[in-house]
C-alpha positions in Angstrom: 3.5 -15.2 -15.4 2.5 -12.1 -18.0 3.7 -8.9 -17.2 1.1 -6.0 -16.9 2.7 -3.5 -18.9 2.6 0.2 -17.4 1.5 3.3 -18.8 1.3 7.3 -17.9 -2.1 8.0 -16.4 -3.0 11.8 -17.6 0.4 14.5 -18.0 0.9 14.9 -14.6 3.5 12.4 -14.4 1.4 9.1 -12.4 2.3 6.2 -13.9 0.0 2.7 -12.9 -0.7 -0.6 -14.2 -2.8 -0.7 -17.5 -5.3 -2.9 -15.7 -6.3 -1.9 -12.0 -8.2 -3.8 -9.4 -10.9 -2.1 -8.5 -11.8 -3.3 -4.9 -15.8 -2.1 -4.2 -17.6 -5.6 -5.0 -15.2 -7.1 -2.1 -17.0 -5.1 0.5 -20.3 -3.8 -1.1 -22.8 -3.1 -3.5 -22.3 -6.4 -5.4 -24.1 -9.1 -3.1 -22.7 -9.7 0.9 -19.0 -8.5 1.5 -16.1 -11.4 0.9 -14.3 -12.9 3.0 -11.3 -10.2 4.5 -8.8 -13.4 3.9 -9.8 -14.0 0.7 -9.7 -10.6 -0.6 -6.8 -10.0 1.4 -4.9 -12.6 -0.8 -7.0 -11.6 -3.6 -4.9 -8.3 -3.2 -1.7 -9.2 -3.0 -2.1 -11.7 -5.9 -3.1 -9.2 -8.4 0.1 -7.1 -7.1 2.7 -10.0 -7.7 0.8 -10.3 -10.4 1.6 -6.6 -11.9 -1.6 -5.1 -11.3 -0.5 -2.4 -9.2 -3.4 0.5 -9.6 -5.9 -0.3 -6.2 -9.0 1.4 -6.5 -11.1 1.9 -3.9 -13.6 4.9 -1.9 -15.1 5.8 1.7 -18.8 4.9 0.4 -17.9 1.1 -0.2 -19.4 -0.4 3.0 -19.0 2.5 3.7 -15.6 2.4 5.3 -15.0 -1.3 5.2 -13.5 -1.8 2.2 -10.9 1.1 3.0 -9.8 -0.6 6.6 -9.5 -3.7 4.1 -7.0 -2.4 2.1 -5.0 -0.7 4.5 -4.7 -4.4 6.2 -3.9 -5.8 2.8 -1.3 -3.0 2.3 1.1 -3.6 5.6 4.1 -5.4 5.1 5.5 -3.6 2.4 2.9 -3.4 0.1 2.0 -0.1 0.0 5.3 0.6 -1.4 4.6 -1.5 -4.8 1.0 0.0 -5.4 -1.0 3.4 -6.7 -3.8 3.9 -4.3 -6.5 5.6 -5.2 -9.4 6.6 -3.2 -12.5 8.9 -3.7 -14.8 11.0 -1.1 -18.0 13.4 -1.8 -20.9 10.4 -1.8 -22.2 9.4 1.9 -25.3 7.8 3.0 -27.1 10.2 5.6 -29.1 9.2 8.7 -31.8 7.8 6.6 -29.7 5.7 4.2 -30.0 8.2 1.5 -26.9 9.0 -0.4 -26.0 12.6 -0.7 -23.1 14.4 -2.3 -20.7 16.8 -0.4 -18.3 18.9 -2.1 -17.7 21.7 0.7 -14.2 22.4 1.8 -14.1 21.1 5.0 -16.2 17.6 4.4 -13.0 17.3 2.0 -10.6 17.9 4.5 -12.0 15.6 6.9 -12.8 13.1 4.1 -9.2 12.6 3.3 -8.0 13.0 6.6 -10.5 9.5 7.5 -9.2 8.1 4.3 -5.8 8.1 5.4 -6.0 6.8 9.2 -8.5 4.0 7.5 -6.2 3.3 4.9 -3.2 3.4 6.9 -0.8 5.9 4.9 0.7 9.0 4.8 -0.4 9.7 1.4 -3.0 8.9 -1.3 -1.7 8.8 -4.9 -4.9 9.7 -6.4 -8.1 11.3 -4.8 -11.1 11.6 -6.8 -14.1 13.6 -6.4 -16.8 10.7 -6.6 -19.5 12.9 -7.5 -20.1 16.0 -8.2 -22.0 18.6 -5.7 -24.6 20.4 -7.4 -24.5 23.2 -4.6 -21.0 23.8 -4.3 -19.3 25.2 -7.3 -16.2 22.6 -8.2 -13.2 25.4 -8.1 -14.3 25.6 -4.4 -14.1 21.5 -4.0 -11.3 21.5 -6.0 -9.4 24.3 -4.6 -9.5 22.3 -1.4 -7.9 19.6 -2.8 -5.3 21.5 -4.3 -4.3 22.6 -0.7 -4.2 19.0 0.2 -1.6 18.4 -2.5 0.5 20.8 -1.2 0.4 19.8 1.9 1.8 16.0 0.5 -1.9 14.8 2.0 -2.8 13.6 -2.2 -0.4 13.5 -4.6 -2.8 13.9 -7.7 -6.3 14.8 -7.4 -9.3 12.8 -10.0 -12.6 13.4 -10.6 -15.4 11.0 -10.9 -19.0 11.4 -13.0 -18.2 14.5 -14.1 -19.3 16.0 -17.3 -17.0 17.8 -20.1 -18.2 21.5 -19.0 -17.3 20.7 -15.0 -13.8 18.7 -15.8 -13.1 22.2 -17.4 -13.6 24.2 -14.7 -12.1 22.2 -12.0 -8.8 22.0 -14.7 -8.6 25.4 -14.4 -7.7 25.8 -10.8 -5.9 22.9 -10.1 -4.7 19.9 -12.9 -7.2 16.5 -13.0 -5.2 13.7 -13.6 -7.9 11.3 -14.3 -11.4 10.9 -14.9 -13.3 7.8 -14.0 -16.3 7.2 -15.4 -18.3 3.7 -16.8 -17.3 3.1 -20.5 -17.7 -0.3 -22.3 -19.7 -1.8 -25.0 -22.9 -0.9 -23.5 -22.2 2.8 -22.4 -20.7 4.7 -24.9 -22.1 8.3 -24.4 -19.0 9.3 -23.1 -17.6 8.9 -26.3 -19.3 12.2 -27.5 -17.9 15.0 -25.4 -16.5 13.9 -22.2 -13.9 11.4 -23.6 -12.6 14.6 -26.4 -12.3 17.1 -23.7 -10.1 14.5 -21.2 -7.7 14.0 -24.4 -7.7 17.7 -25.4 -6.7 18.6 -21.7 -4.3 15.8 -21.1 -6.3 13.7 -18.6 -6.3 10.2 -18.3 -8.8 7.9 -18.4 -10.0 5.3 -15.8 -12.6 3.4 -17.2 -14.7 1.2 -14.4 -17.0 -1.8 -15.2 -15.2 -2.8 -18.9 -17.3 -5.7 -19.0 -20.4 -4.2 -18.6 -20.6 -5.5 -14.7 -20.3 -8.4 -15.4 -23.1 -8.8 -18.1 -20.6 -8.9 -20.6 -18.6 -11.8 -19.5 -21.0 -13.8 -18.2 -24.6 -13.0 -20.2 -28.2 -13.1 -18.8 -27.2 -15.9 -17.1 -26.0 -13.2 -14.1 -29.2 -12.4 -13.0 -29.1 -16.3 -11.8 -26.7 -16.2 -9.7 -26.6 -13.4 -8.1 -27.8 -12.5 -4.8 -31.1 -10.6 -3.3 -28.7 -7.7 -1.6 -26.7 -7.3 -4.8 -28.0 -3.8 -6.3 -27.3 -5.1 -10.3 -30.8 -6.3 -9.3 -32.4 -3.7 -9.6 
């Protein structure tokens, strides 16, 4: 079986699998969720495999996909895996979704993730999106209190652009930055990709293939289903 090789994710000292398994079409977004077994083994397959960076957030479902992982992550699991988890985009009463970055949706964010999850700790807890009303020291100060507590280990950012990663680097370090780079979006490439390297944060780069457009073609649209939002 190939071996995954590992690398250092940012200067903080995470280290993860070079490939990660990000977990959100299992349980949302991308047609009806899978079947819990299936993903379940799904799971632990990519960890025997070496892919050992789980990605994952309280939106996808929302919830679900969370209590999935902390099922697939019993039994010694959790021990052989990075978790990572993101909070600040919720759907409100209407459906809607909305961004909160205020100190104590963070707080109770994380503490949700962690009973859903099943842990003690997450290894990495992004900001999924950045609140336009609430200045990100504040967010991020919050989340530097939840490090030191030993509730996050390292704290990421999601979306963000060059001038905000700067701001929330200045109060507390940003290990990573996720955001969607591939063949077919490349604006990152212009600012927010120079500033991550300049400041020593790593990169998470979701949808590689282009979701799935790259790998598979027009051909995609065929198959997929009417509740899978690449539709639209």
């Amino acid at each position: 079986m190939a071996t995954v090789r590992r690398i250092k994710l940012g200067s903080q000292g995470l280290e993860v699998s070079a490939q990660g398994l990000g977990c959100m079409s299992m349980s949302a977004f991308y047609g009806p969720p899978k079947p819990e077994p299936d993903m379940i083994n799904l799971i632990h397959h990519a960890v025997n495999s070496g892919i050992t960076f789980l990605d994952t957030s309280d939106i996808y479902g929302p919830f679900t996909n969370e209590i999935l992982l902390g099922k697939a992550l019993k039994g010694g699991i959790r021990e052989k895996v990075q978790l990572a988890t993101k909070f600040g985009a919720k759907f409100d009463e209407n459906g809607k979704m909305v961004v909160v970055g205020h100190p104590k949706y963070v707080r109770e964010a994380c503490e949700a993730s962690l009973k859903r999850l099943g842990v003690d700790c997450i290894d990495l807890y992004y900001q999924h999106r950045i609140d336009k009303n609430i200045p990100v020291e504040v967010t991020v100060g919050e989340l530097k209190k939840l490090v030191e507590e030993g509730k996050i280990k390292y704290i990421g950012l999601s979306e963000a652009s060059a001038s905000t990663i700067r701001r929330a680097h200045a109060v507390h370090p940003i290990t990573a930055v996720q955001l969607e780079w591939s063949l077919w979006a490349r604006d990152v490439e212009d600012d927010i990709i120079p500033t991550c390297r300049e400041l020593g944060i790593g990169i998470v780069a979701y949808s590689p293939l282009g979701r799935g457009f790259i790998s598979s073609g027009p051909k995609l649209l065929d198959t997929l289903s009417n509740d899978d939002y690449r539709k639209v």
